[in-house]
C-alpha positions in Angstrom: 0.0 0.0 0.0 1.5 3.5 -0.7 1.3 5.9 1.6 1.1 9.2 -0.6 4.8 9.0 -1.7 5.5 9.7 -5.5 4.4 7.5 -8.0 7.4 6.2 -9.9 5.6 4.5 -12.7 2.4 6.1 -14.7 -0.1 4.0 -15.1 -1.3 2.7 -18.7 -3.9 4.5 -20.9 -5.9 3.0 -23.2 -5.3 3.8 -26.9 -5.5 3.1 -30.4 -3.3 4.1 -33.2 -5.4 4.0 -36.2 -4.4 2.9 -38.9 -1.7 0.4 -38.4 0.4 -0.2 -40.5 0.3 3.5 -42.1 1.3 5.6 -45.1 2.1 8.1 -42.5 -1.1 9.7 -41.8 -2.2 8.5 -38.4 -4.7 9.2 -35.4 -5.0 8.3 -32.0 -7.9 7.2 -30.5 -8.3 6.9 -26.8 -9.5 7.7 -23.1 -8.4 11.4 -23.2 -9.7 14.9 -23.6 -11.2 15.8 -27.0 -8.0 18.1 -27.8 -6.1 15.0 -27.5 -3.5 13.7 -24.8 -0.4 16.4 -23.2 2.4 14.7 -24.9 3.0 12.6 -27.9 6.6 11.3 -29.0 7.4 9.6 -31.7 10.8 7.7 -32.2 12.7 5.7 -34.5 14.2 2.0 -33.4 17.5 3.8 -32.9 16.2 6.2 -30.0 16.2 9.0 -31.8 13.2 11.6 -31.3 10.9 12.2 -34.8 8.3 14.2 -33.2 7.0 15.7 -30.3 3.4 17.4 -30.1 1.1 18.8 -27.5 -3.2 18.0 -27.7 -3.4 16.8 -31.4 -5.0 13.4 -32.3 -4.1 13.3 -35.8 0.0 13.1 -36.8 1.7 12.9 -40.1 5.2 10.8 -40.2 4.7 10.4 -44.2 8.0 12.3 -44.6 9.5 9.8 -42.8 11.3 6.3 -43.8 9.2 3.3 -44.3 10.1 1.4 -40.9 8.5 0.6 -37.3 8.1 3.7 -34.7 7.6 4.2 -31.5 4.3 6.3 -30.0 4.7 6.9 -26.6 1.5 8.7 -25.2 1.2 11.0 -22.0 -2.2 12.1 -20.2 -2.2 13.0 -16.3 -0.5 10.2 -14.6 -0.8 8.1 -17.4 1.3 6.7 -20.1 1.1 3.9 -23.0 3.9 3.1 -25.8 2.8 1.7 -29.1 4.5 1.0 -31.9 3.9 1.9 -35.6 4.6 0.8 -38.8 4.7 2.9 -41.6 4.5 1.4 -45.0 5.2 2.3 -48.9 
């Protein structure tokens, strides 16, 4: 039982990326606010940061290579990581 001490881990959120596999053109559908969840990052396999938005539900990665990404979400004290493939 935790006493009121900080929470180390978020808890999981429950969402959809949509669709997947993708040309790049993506949304995110889930149990958040209608302007969408805080935070969104996107990265490549190697770590590297793509994309980083605030409140949006709808992202484009069609500039990017064809390959597997991944989506890490952020709303409150909550947090899920998906992964996306983009195809060509």
């Amino acid at each position: 039982c935790d006493n009121g001490s900080s929470v180390d881990k978020l808890e999981k959120l429950n969402i959809t990326v949509f669709p997947n596999p993708s040309t790049g053109l993506f949304s995110l559908i889930g149990e958040f606010g209608p302007a969408g969840p805080e935070w969104i990052v996107v990265t490549d396999m190697m770590g590297n940061e793509i994309l980083s938005e605030q409140y949006v539900l709808n992202l484009d990665l069609s500039d990017q290579a064809a390959g597997l990404y991944t989506i890490t979400v952020i709303d409150g004290a909550y947090k899920n990581t998906k992964l996306l493939s983009v195809i060509r």
